[in-house]
Z-matrix of the N, CA and C atoms (Angstrom, degrees):
N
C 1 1.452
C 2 1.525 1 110.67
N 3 1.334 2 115.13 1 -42.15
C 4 1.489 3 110.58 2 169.45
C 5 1.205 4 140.92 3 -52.28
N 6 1.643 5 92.07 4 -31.20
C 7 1.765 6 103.95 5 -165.14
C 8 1.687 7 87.46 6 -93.39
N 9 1.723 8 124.16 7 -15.95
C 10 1.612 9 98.66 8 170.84
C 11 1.405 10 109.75 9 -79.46
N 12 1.043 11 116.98 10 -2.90
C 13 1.867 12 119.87 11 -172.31
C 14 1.698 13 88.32 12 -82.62
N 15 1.296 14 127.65 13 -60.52
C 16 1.356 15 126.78 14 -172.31
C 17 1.250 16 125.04 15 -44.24
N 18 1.549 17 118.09 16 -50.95
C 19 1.381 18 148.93 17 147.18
C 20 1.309 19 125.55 18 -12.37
N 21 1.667 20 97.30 19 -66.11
C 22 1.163 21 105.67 20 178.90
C 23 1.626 22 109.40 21 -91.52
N 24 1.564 23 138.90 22 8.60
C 25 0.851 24 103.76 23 -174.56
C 26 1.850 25 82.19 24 -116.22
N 27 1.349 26 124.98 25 14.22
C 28 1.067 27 109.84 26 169.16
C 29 1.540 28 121.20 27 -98.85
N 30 1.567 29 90.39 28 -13.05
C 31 1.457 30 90.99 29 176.76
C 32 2.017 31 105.63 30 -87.82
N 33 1.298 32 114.27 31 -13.55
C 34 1.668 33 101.56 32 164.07
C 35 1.594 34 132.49 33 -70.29
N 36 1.851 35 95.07 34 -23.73
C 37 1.376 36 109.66 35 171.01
C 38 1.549 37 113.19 36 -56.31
N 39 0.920 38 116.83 37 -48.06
C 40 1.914 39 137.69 38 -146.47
C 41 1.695 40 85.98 39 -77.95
N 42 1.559 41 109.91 40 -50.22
C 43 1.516 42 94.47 41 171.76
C 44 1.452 43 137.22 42 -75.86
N 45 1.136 44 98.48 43 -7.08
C 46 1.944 45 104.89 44 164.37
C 47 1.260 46 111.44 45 -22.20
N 48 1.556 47 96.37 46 -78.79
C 49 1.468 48 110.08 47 -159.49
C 50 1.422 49 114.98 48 -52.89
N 51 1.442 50 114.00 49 -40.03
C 52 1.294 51 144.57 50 -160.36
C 53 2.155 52 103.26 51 -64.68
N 54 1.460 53 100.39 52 -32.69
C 55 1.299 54 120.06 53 -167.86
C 56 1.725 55 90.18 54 -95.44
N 57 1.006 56 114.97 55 -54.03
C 58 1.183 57 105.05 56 168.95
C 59 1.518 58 133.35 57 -45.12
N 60 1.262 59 109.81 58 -62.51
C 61 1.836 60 123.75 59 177.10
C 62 1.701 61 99.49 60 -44.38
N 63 1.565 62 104.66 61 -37.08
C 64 1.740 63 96.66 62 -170.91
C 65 1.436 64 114.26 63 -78.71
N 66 1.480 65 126.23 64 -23.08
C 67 1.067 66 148.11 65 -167.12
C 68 1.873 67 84.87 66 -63.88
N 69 1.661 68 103.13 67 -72.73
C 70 1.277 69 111.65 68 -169.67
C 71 1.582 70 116.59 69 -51.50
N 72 1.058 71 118.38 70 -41.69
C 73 1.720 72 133.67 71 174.72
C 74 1.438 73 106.89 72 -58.24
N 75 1.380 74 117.72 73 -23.79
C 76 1.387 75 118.36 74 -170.87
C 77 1.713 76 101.06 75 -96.71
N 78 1.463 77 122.15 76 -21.33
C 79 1.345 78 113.86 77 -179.91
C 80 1.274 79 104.52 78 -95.90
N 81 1.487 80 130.21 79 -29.01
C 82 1.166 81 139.83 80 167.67
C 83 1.681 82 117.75 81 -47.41
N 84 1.191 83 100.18 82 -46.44
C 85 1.893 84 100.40 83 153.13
C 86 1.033 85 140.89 84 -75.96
N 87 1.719 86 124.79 85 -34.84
C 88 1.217 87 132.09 86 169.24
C 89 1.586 88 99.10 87 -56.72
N 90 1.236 89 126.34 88 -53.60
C 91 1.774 90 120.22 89 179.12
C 92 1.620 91 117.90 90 -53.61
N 93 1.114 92 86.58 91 -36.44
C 94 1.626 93 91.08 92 164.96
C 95 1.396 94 146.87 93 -62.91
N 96 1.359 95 85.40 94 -27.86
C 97 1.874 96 116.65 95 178.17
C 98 1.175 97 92.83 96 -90.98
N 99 1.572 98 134.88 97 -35.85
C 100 1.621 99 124.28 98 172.37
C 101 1.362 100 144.41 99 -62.48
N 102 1.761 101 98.07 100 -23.27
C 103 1.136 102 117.43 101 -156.28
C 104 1.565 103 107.80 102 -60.00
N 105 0.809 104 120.28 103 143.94
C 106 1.897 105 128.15 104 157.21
C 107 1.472 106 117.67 105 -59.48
N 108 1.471 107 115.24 106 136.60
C 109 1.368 108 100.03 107 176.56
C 110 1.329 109 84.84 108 -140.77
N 111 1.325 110 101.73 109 147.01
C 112 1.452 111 122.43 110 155.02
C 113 1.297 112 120.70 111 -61.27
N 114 1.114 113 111.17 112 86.30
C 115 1.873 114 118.68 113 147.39
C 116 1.401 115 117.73 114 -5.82
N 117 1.117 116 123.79 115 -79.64
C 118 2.347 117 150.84 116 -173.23
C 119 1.550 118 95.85 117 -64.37
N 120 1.420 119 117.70 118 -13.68
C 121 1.307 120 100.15 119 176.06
C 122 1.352 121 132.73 120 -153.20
N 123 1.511 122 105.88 121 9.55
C 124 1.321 123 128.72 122 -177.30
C 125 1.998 124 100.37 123 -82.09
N 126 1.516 125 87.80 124 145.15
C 127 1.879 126 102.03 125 178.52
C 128 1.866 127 99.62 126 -76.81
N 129 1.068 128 105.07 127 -178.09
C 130 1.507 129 131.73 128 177.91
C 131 1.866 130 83.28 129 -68.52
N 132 0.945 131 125.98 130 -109.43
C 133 1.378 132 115.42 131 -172.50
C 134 1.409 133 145.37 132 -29.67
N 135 1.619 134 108.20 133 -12.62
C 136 1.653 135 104.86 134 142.86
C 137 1.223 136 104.54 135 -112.54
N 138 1.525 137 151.15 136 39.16
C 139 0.816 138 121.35 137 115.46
C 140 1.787 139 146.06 138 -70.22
N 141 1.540 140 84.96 139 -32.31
C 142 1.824 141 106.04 140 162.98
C 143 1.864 142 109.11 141 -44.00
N 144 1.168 143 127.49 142 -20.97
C 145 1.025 144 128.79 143 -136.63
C 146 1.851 145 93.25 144 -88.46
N 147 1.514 146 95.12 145 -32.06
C 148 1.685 147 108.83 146 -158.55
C 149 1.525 148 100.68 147 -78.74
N 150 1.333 149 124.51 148 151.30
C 151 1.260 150 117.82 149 -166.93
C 152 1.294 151 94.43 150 -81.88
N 153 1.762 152 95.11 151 155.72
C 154 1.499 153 116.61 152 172.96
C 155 1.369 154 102.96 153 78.49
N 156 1.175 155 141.10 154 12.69
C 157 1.882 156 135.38 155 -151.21
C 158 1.582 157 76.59 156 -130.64
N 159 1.219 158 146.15 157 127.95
C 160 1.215 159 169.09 158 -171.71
C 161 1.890 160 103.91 159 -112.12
N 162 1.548 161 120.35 160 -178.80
C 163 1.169 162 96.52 161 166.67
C 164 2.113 163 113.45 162 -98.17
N 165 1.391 164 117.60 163 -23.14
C 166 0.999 165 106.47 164 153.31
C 167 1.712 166 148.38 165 -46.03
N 168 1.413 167 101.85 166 -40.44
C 169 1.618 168 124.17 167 147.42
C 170 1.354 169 108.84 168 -56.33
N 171 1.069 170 134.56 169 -57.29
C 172 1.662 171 120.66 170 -165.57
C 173 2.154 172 97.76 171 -72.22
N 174 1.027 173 93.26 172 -46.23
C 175 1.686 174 82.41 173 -171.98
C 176 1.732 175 101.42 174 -68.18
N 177 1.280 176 132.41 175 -28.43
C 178 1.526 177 117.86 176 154.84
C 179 1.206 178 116.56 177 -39.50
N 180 1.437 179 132.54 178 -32.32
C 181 1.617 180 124.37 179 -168.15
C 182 1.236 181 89.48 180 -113.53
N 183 0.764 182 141.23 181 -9.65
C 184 2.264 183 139.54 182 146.52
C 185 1.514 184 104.49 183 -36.81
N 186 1.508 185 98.13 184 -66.43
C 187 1.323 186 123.84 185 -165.72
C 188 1.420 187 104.89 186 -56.58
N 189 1.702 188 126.40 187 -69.20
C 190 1.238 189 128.85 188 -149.57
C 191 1.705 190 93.69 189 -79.76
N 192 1.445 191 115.63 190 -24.99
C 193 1.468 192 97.38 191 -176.72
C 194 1.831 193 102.05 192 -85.83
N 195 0.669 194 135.96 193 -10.53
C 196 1.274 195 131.78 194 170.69
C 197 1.433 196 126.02 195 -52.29
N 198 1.699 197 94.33 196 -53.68
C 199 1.741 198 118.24 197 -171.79
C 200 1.983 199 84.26 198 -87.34
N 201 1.096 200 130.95 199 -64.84
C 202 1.464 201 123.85 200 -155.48
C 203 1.530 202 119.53 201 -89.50
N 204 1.868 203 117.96 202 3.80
C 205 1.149 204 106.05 203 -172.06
C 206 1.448 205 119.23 204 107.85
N 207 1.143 206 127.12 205 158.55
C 208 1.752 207 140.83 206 157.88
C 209 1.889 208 92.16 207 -35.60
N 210 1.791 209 82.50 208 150.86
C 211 1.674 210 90.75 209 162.10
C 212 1.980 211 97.58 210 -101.46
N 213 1.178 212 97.68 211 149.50
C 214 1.359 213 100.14 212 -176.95
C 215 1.747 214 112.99 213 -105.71
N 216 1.523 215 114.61 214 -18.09
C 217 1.672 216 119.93 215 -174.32
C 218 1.625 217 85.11 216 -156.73
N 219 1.390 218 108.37 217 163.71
C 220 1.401 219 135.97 218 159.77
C 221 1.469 220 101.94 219 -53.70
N 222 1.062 221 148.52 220 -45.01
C 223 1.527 222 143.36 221 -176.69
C 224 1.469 223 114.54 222 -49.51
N 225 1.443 224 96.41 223 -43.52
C 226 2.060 225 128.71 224 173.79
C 227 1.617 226 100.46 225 -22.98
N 228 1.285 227 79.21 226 -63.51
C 229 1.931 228 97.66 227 -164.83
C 230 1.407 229 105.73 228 -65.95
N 231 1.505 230 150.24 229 -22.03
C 232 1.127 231 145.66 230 -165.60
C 233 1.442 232 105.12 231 -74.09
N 234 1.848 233 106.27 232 -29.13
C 235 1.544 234 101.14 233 171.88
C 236 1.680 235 123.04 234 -82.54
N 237 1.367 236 125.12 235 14.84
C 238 1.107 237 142.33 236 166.60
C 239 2.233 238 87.29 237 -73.61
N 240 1.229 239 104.88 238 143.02
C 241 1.438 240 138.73 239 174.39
C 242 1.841 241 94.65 240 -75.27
N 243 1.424 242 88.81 241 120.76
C 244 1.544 243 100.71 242 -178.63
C 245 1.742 244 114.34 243 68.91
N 246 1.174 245 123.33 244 -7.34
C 247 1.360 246 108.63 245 140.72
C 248 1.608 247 133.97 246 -85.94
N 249 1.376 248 104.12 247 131.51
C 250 0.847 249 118.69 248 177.20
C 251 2.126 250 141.44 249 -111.11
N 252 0.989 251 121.84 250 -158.89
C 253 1.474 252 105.59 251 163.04
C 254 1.597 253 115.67 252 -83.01
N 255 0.952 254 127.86 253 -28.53
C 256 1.646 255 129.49 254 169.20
C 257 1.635 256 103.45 255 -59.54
N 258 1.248 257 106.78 256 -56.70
C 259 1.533 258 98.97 257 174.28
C 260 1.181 259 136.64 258 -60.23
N 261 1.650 260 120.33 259 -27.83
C 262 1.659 261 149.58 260 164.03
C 263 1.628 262 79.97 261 -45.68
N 264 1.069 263 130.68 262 -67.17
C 265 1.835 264 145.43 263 -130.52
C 266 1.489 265 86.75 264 -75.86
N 267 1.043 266 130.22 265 -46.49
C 268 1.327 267 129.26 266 -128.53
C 269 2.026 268 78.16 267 -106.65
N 270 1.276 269 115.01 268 -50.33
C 271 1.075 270 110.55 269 -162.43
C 272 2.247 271 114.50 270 -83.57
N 273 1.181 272 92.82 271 11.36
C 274 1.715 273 99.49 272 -169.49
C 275 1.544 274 91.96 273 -70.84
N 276 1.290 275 109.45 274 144.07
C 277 1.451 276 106.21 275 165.66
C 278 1.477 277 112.15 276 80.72
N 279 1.208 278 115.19 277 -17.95
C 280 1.311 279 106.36 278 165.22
C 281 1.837 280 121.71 279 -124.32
N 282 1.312 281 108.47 280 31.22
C 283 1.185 282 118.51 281 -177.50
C 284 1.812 283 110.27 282 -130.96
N 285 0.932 284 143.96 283 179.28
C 286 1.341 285 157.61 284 -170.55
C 287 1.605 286 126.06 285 -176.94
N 288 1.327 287 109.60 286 132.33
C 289 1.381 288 117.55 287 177.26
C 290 1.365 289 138.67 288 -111.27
């Protein structure tokens, strides 16, 4: 009976850390999913990053800012091809100009 008391309380120790690292990995992404990105100057791969932005969608806003300039507001982007107002929605707050 002792050595299952030992057992088990060494095997709750060992997962501390283990509960911990995930804890951290889990805020370490949520910040990540928050972050702001610059629109005017972000690559194809943080743009992919923003929800709903695919990699065909992100090289559309490659594209249109290239030929038309900086985006100046969230509205900017609606004239990008295949953006739309769901996508405006989805992308407020997580974009920058």
């Amino acid at each position: 009976m002792k050595l299952i008391k030992i057992i088990s309380l060494a095997a709750a120790l060992c997962l501390l850390p283990m509960s911990s690292t995930f804890a951290q990995s889990d805020m370490l992404s949520e910040q990540m999913q928050s972050a702001v990105v610059n629109i005017n100057t972000a690559d194809l791969k943080q743009l992919i990053k923003l929800p709903g932005v695919g990699k065909k969608k992100a090289q559309a806003i490659i594209d249109y800012r290239e030929t038309n300039g900086d985006f100046s507001s969230l509205e900017d982007l609606a004239k990008v091809k295949g953006v739309g107002k769901k996508m405006l929605a989805k992308l407020d707050g997580k974009v920058a100009f």
